[in-house]
Backbone as ProteinMPNN parsed JSONL, in Angstrom:
{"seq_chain_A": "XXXXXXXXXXXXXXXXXXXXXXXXXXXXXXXXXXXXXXXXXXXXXXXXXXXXXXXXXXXXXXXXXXXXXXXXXXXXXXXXXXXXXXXXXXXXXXXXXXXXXXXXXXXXXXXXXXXXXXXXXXXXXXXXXXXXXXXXXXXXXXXXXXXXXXXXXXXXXXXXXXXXXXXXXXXXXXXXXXXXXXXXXXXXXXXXXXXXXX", "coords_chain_A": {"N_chain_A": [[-2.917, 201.631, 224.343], [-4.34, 199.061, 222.675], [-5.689, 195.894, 223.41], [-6.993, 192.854, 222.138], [-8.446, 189.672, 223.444], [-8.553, 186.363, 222.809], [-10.352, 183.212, 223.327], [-11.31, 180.593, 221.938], [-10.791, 177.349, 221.834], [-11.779, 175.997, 223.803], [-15.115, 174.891, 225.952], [-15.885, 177.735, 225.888], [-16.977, 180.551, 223.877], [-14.797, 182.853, 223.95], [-14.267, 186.77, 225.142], [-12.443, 189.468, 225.058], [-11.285, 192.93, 225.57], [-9.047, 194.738, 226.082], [-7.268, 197.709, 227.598], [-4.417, 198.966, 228.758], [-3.818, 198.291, 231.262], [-6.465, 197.551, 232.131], [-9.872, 196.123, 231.936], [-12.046, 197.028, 229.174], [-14.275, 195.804, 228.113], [-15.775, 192.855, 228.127], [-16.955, 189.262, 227.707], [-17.847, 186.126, 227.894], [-19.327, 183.358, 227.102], [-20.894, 179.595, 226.84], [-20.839, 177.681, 224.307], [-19.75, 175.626, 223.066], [-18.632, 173.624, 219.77], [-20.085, 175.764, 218.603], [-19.005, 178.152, 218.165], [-17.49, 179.068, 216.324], [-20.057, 180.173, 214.504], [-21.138, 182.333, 216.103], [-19.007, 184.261, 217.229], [-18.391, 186.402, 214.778], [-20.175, 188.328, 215.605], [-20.468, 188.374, 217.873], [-17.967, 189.72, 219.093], [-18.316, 192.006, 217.035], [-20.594, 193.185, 218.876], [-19.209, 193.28, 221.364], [-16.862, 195.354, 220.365], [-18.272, 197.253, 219.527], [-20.114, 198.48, 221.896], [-18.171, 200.024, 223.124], [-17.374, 201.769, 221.935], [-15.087, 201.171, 220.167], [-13.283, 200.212, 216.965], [-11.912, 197.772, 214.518], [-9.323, 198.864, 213.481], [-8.547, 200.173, 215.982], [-7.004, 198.255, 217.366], [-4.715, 197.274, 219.177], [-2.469, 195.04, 219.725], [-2.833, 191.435, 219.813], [-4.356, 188.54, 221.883], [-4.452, 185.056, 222.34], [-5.339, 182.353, 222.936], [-3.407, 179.13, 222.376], [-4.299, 176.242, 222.407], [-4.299, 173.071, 224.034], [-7.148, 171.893, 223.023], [-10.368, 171.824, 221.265], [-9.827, 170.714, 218.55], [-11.165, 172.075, 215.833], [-12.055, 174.543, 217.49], [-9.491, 175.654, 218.505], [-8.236, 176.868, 216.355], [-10.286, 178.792, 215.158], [-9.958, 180.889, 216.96], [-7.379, 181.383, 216.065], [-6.931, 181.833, 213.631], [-8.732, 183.865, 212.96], [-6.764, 185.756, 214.666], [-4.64, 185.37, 213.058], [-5.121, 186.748, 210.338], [-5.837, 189.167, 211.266], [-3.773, 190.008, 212.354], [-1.748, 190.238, 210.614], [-2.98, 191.548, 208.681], [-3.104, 193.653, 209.988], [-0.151, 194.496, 210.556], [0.583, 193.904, 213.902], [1.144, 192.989, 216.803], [1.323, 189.444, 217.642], [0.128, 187.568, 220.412], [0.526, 184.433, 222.476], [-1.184, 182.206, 224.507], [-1.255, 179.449, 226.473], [-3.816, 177.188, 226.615], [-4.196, 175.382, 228.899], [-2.843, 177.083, 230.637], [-4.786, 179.238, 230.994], [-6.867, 178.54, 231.94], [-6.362, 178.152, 233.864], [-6.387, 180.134, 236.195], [-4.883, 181.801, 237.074], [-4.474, 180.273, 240.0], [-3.807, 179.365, 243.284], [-1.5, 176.427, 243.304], [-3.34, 174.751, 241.458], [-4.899, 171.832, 239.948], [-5.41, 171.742, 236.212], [-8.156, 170.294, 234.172], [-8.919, 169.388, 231.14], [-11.557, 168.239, 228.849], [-10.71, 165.598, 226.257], [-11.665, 164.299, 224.786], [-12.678, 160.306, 223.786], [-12.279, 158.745, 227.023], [-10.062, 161.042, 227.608], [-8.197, 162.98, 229.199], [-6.73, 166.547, 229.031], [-4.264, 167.615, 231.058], [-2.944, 169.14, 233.404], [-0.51, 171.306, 236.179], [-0.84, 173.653, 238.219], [0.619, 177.137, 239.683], [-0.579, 179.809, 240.422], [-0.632, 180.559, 237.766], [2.114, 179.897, 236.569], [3.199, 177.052, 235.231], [3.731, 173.833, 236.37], [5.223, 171.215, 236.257], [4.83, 168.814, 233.533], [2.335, 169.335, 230.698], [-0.053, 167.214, 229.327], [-1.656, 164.198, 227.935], [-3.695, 162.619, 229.607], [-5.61, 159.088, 230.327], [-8.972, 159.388, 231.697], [-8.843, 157.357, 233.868], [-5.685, 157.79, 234.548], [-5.672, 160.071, 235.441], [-7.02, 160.504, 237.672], [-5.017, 158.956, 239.601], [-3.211, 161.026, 239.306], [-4.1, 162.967, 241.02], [-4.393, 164.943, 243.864], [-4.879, 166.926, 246.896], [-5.121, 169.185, 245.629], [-6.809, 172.27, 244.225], [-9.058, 171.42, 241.702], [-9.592, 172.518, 238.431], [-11.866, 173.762, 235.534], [-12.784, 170.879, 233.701], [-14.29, 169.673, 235.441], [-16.226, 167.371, 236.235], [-15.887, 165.274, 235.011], [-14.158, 163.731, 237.115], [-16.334, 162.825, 238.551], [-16.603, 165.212, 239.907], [-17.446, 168.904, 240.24], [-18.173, 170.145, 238.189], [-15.369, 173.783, 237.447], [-15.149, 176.469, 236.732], [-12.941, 179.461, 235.686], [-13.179, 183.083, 235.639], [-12.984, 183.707, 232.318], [-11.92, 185.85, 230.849], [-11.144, 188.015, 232.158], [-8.685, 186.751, 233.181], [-6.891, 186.492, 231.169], [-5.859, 189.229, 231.131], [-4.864, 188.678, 234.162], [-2.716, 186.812, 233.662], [-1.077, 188.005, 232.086], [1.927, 188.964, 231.969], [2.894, 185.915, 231.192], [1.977, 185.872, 229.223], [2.867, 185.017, 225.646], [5.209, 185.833, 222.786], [4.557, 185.525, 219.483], [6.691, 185.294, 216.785], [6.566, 185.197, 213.921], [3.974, 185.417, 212.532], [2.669, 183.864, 210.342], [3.701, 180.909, 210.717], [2.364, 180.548, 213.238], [0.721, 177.728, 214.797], [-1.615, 175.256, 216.404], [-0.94, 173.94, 219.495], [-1.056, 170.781, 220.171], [-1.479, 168.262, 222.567], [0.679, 165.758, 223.165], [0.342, 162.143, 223.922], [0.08, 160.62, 227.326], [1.941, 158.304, 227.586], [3.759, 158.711, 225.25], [5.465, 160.353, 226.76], [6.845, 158.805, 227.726], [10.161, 157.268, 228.342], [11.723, 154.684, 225.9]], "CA_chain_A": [[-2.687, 200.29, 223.798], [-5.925, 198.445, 223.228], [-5.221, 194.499, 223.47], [-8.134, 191.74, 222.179], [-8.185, 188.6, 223.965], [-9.641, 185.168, 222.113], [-10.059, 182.216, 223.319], [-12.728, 179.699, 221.372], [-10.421, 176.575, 222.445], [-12.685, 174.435, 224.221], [-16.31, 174.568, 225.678], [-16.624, 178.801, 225.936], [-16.153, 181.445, 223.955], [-14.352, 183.946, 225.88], [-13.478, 188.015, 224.059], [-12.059, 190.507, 226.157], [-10.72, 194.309, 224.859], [-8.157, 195.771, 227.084], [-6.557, 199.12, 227.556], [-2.94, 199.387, 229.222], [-4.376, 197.127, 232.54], [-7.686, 197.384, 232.22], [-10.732, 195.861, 230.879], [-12.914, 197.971, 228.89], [-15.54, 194.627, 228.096], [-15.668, 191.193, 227.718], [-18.096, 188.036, 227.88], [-17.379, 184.582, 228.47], [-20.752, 182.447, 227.356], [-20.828, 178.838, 226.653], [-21.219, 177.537, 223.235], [-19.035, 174.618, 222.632], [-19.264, 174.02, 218.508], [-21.099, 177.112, 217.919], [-18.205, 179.652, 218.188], [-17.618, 180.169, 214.742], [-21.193, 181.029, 214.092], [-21.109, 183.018, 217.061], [-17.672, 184.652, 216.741], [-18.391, 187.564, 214.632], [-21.733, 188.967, 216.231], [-20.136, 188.365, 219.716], [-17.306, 190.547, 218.48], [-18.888, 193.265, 216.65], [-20.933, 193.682, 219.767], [-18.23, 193.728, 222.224], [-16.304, 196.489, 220.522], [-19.387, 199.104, 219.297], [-20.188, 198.522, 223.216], [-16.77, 200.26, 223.672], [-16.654, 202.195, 220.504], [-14.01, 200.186, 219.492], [-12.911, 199.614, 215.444], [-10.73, 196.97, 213.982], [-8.373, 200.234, 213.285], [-7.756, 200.682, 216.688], [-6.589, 197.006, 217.802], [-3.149, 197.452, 218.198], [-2.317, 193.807, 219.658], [-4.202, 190.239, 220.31], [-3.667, 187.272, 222.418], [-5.234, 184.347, 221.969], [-4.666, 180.891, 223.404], [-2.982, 178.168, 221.479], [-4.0, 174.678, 222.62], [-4.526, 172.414, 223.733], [-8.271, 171.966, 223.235], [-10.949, 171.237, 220.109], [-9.291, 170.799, 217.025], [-11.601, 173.022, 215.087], [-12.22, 175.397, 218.107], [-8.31, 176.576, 218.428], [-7.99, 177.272, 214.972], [-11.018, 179.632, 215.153], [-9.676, 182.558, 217.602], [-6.226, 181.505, 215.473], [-7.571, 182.059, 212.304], [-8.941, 185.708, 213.422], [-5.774, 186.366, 214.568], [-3.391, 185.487, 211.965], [-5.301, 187.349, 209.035], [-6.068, 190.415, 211.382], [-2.326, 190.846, 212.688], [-0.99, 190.018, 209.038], [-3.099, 192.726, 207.867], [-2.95, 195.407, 210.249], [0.858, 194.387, 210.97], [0.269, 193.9, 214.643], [1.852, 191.469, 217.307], [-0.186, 188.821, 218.334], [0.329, 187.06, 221.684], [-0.634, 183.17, 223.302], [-1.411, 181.874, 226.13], [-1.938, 178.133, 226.644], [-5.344, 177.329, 226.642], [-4.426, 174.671, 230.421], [-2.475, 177.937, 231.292], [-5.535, 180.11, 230.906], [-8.122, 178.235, 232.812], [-5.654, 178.094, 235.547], [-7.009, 181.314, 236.574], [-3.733, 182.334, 238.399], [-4.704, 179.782, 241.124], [-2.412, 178.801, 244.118], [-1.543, 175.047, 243.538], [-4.348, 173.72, 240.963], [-4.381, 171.523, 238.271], [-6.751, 172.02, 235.093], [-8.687, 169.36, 233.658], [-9.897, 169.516, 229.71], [-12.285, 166.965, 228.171], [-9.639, 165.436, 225.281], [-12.725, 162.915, 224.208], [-12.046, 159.194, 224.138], [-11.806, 158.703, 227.878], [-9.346, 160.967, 227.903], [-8.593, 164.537, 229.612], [-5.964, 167.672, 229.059], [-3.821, 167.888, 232.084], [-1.537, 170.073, 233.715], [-0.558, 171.683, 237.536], [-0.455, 175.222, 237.736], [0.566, 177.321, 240.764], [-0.17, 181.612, 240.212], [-0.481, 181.109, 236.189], [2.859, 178.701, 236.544], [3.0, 175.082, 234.979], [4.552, 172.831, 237.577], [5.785, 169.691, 235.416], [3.988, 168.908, 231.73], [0.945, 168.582, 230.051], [-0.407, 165.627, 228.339], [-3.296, 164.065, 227.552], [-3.74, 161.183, 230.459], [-6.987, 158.603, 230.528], [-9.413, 159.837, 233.269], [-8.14, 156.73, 235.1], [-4.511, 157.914, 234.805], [-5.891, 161.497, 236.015], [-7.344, 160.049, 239.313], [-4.266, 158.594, 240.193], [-1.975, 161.622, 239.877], [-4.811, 164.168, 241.842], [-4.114, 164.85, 244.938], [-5.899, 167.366, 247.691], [-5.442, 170.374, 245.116], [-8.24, 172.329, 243.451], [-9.224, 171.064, 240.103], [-10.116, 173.358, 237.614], [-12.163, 173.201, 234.564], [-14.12, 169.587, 234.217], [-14.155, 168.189, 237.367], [-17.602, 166.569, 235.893], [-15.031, 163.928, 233.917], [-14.152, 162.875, 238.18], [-17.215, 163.011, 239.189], [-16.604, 166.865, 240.348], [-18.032, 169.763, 239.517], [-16.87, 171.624, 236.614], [-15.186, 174.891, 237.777], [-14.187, 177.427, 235.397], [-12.79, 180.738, 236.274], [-13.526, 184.31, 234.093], [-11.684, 183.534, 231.521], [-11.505, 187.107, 229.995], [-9.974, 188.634, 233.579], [-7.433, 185.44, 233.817], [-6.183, 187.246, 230.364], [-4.71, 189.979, 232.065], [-3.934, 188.499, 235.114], [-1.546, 186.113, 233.302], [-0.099, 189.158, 231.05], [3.218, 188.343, 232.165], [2.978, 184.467, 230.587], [2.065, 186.512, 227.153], [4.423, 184.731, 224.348], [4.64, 187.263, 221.942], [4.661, 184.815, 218.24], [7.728, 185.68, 216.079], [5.981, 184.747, 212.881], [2.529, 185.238, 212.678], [2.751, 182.592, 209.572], [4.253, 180.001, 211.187], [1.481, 179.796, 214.101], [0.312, 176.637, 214.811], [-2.152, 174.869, 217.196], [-0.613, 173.38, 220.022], [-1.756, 170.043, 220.177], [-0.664, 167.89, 223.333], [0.697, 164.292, 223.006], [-0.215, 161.374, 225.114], [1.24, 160.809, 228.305], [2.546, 157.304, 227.207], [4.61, 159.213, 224.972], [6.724, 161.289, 227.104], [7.939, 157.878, 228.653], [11.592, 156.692, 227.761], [11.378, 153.793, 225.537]], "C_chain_A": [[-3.933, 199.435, 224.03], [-5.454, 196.983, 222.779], [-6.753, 193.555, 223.204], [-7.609, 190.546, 222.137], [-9.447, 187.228, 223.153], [-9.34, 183.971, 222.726], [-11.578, 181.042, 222.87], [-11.943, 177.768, 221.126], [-10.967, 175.382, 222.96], [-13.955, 174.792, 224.305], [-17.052, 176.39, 225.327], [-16.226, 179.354, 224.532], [-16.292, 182.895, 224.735], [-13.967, 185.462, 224.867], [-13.619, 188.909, 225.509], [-11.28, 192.009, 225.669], [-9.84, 194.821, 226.084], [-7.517, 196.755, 226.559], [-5.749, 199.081, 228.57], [-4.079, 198.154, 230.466], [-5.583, 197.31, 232.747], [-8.905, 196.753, 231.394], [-11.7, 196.405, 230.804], [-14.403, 196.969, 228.661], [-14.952, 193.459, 227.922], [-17.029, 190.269, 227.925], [-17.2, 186.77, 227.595], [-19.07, 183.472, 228.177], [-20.069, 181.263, 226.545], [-21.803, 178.079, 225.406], [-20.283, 176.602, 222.189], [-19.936, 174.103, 221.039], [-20.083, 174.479, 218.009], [-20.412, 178.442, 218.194], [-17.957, 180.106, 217.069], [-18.583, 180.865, 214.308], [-21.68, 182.198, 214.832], [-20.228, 184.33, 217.097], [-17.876, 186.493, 216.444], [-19.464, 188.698, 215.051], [-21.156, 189.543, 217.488], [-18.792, 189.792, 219.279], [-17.21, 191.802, 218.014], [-19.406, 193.909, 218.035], [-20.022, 194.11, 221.149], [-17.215, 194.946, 221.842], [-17.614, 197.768, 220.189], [-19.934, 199.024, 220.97], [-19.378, 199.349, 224.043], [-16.321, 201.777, 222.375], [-15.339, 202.313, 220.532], [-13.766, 199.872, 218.094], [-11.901, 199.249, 215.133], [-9.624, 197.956, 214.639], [-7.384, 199.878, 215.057], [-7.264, 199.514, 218.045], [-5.387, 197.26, 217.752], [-2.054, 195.944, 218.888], [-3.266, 192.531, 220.247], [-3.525, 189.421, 220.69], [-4.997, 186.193, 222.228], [-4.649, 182.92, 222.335], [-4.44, 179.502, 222.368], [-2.815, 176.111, 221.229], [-4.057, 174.463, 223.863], [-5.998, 172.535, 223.493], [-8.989, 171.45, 221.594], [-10.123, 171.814, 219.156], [-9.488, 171.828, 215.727], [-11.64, 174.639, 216.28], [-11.172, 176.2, 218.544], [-8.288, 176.949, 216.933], [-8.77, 178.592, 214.752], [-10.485, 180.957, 215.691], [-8.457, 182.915, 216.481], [-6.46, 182.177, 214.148], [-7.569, 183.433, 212.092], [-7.621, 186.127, 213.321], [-4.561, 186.717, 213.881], [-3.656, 186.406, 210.742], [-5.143, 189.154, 209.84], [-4.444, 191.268, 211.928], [-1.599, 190.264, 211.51], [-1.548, 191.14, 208.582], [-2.969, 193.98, 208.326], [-1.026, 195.395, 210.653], [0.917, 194.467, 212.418], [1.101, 193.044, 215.308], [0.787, 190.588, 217.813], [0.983, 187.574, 219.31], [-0.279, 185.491, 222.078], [-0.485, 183.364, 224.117], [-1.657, 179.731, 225.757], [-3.157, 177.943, 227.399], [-5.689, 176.576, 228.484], [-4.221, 176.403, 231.342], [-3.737, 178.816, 232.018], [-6.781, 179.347, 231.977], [-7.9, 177.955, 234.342], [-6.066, 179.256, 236.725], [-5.998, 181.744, 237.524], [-3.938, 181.931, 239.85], [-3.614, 179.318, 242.044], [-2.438, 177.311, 243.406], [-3.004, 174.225, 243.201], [-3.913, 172.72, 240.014], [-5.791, 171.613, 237.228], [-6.664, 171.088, 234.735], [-9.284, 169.593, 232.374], [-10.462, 168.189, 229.064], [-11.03, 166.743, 226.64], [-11.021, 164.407, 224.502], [-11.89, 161.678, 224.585], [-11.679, 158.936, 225.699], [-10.615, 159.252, 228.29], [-8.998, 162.555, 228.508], [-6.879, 165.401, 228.992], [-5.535, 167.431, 230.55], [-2.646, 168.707, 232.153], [-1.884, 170.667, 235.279], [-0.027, 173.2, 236.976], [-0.017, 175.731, 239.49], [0.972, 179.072, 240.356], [0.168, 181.647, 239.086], [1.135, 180.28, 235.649], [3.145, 177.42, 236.25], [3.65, 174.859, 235.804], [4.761, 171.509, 236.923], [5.351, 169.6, 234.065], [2.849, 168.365, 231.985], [0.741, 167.835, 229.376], [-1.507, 165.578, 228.69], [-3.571, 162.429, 228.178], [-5.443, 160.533, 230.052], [-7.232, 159.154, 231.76], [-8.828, 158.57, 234.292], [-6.668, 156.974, 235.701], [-4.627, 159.53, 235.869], [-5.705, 161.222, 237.901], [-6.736, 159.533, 240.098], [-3.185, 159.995, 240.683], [-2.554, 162.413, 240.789], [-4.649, 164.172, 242.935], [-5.328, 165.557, 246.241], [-5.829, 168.984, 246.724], [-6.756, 170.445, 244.468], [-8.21, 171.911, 242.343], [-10.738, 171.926, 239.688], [-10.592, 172.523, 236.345], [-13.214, 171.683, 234.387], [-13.805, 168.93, 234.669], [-15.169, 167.651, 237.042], [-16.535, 165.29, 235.268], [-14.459, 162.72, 235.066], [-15.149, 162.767, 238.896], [-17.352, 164.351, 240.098], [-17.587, 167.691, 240.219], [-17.114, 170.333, 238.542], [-17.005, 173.156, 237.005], [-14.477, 175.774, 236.727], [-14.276, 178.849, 236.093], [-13.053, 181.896, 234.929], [-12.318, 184.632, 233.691], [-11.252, 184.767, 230.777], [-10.887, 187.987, 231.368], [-8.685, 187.591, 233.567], [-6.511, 185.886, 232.806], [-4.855, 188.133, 230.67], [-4.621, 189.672, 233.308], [-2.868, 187.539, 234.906], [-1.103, 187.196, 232.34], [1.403, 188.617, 231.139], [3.413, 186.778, 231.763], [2.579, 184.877, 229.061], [2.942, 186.32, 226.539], [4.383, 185.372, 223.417], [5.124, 185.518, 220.269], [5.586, 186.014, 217.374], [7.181, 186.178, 214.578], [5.109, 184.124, 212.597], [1.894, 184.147, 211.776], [2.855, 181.512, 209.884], [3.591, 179.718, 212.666], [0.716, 178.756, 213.783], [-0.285, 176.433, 215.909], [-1.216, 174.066, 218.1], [-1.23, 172.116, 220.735], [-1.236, 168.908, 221.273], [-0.346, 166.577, 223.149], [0.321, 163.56, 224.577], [0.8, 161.412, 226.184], [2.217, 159.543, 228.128], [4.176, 158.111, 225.942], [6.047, 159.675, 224.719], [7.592, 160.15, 227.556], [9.207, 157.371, 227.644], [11.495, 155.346, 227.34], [13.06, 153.016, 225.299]], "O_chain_A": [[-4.451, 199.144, 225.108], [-4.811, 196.927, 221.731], [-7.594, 193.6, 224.102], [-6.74, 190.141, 221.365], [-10.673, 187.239, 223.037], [-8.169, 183.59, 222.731], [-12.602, 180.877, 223.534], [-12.512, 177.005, 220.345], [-10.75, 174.198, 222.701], [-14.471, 175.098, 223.23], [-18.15, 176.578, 224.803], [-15.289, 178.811, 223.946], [-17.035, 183.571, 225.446], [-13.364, 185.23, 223.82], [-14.392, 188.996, 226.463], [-10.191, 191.604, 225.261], [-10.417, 195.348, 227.035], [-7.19, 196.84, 225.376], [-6.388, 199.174, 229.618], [-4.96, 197.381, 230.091], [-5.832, 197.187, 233.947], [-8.883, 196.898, 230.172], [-12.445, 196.55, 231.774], [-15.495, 197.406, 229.024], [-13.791, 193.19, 227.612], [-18.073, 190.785, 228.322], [-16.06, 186.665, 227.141], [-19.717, 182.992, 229.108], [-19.101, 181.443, 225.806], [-23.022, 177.914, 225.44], [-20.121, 176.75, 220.978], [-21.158, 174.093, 220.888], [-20.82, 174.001, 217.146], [-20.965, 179.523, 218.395], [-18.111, 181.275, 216.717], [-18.404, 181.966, 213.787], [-22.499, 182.978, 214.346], [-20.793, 185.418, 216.99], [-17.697, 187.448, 217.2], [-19.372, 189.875, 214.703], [-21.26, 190.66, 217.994], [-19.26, 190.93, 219.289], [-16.354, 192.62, 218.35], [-18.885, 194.95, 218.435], [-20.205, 195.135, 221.805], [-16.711, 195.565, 222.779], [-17.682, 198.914, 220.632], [-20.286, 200.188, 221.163], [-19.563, 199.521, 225.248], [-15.301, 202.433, 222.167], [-14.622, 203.269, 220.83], [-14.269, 198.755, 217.973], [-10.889, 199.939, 215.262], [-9.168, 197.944, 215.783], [-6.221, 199.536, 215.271], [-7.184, 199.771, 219.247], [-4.797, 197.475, 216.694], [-0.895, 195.884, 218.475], [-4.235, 192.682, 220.992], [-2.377, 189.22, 220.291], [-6.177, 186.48, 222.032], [-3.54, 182.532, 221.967], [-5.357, 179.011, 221.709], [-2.125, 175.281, 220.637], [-3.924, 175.313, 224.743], [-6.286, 173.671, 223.87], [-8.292, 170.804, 220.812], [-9.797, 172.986, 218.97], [-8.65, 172.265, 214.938], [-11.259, 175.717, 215.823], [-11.45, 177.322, 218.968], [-8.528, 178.15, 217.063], [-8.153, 179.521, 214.229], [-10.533, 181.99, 215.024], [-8.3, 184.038, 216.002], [-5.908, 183.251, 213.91], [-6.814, 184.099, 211.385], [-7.174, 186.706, 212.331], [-3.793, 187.678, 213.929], [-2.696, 186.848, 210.111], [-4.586, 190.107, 209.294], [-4.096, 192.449, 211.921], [-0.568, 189.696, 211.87], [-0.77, 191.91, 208.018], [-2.802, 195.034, 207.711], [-0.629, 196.48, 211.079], [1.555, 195.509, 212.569], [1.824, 192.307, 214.637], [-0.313, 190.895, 218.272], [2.051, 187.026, 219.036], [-1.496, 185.329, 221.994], [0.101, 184.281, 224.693], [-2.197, 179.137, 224.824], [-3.455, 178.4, 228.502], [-6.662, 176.834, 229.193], [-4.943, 176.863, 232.226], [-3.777, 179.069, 233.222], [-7.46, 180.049, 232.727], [-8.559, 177.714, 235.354], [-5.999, 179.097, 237.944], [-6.283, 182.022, 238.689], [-3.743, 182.699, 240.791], [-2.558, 178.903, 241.567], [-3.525, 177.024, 242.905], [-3.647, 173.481, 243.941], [-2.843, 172.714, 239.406], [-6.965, 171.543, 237.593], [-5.564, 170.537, 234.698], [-10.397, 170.106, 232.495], [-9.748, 167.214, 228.831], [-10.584, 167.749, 226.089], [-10.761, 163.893, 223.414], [-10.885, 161.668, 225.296], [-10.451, 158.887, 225.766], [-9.91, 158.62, 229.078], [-9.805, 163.383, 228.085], [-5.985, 164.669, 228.567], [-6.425, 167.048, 231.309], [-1.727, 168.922, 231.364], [-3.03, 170.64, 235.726], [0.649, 173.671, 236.061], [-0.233, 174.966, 240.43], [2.073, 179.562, 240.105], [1.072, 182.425, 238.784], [1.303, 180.085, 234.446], [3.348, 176.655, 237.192], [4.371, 175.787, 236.173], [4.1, 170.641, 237.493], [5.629, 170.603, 233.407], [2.384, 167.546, 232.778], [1.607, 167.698, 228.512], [-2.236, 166.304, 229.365], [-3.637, 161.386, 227.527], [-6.327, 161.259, 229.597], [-6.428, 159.408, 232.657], [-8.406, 158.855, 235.412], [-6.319, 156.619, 236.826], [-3.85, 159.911, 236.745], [-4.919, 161.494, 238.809], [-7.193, 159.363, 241.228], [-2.592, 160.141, 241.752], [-1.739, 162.798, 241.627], [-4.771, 163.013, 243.33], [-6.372, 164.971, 246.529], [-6.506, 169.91, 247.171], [-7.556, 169.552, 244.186], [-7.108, 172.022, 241.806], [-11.904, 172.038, 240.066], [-10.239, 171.399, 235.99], [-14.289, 171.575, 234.977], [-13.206, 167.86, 234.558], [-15.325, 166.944, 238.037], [-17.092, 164.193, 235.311], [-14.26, 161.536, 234.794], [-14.909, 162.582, 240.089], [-18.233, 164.424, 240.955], [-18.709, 167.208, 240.068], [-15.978, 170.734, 238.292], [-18.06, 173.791, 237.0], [-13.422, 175.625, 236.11], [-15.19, 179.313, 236.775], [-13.104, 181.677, 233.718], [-11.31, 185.232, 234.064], [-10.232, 184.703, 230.092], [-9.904, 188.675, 231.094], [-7.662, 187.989, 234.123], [-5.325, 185.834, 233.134], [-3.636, 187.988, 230.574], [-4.144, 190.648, 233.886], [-2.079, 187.354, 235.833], [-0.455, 186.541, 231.524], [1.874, 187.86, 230.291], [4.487, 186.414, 232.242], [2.85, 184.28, 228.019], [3.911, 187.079, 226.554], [3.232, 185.596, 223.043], [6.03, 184.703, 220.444], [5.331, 187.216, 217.296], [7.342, 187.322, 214.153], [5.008, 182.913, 212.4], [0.879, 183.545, 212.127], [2.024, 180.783, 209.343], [4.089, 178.817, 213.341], [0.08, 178.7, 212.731], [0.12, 177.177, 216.802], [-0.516, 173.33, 217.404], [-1.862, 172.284, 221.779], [-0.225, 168.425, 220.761], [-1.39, 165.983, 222.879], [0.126, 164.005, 225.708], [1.913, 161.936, 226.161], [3.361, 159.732, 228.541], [5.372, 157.855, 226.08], [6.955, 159.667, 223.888], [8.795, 160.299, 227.768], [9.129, 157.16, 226.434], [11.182, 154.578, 228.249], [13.154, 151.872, 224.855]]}, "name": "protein", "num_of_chains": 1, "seq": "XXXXXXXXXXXXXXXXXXXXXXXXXXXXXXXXXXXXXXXXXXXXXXXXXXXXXXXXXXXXXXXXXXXXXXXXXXXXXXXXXXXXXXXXXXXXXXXXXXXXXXXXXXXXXXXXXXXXXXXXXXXXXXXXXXXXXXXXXXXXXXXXXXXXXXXXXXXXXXXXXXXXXXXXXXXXXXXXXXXXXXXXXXXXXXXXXXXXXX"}
């Protein structure tokens, strides 16, 4: 069972090829709006690295959001034509999920623009409450003494990112398998004002 992993989401992109629990390659380089042009090169080269062909893809995961607007659509894109045509299943992940890197008790941070970030608490690939899309001032209130993943540059942090093509299969078990490969959609997060009871 050979499994390809996409995620072109936010600032990387990330491709990963697995076989039953293992990974046969991957790369992870940083190329925030330059994954599409990137995409199929990075791609080609990661499976003839493996001799690897389309053919013998027999499912894909690929993370579904939150993140750039054009940059989920991209892995999505791939995936909807290539498991429509080879009849395939194709798999998400949430894109906070994924950078969670199966950490004890973090929370991930994503640049949203507009003063404003991606949030969510994770604990071992786990959400712990919801995601939304707080101002960095609303961030800095809920943070506590956990690690923060992802751009900690947005609190004056560092920006930590874990390898996002291993975090693949170590969240396997959070793999949503998509019903109707048609009917995928970007998962796009609302504000946190929102969720409140009006």
């Amino acid at each position: 069972m050979i499994t390809l992993c996409m995620d072109t989401s936010h600032k990387h992109l990330t491709l990963a090829l697995i076989q039953d629990n293992k990974i046969l390659n991957k790369t992870m380089t940083e190329c925030f709006k330059q994954q599409s042009e990137t995409i199929f090169p990075a791609l080609i080269e990661l499976c003839d690295a493996v001799n690897i062909k389309p053919d013998n893809i027999d499912q894909v995961v690929i993370t579904s959001g939150p993140g750039s607007y054009t940059g989920v659509r991209i892995a999505m894109t791939i995936a909807k034509v290539l498991c429509a045509t080879k009849d395939i299943p194709c798999y998400t992940l949430s894109t906070l999920q994924l950078y969670s890197g199966n950490h004890d008790h973090c929370c991930v941070l994503l640049d949203a623009r507009g003063n404003r970030a991606y949030f969510a608490r994770f604990d071992q690939g786990k959400e712990i409450g919801t995601s939304a899309a707080y101002t960095i001032d609303e961030i800095k209130e809920l943070i506590t003494d956990e690690e923060v993943l992802g751009d900690g540059s947005l609190l004056g942090k560092e920006d930590n990112y874990v390898d996002l093509a291993d975090t693949f299969l170590l969240l396997k078990p959070y793999w949503e398998k998509v019903e109707n490969i048609h009917c995928l959609v970007p998962e796009y997060l609302k504000s946190s004002d929102e969720y409140l009871v009006k």
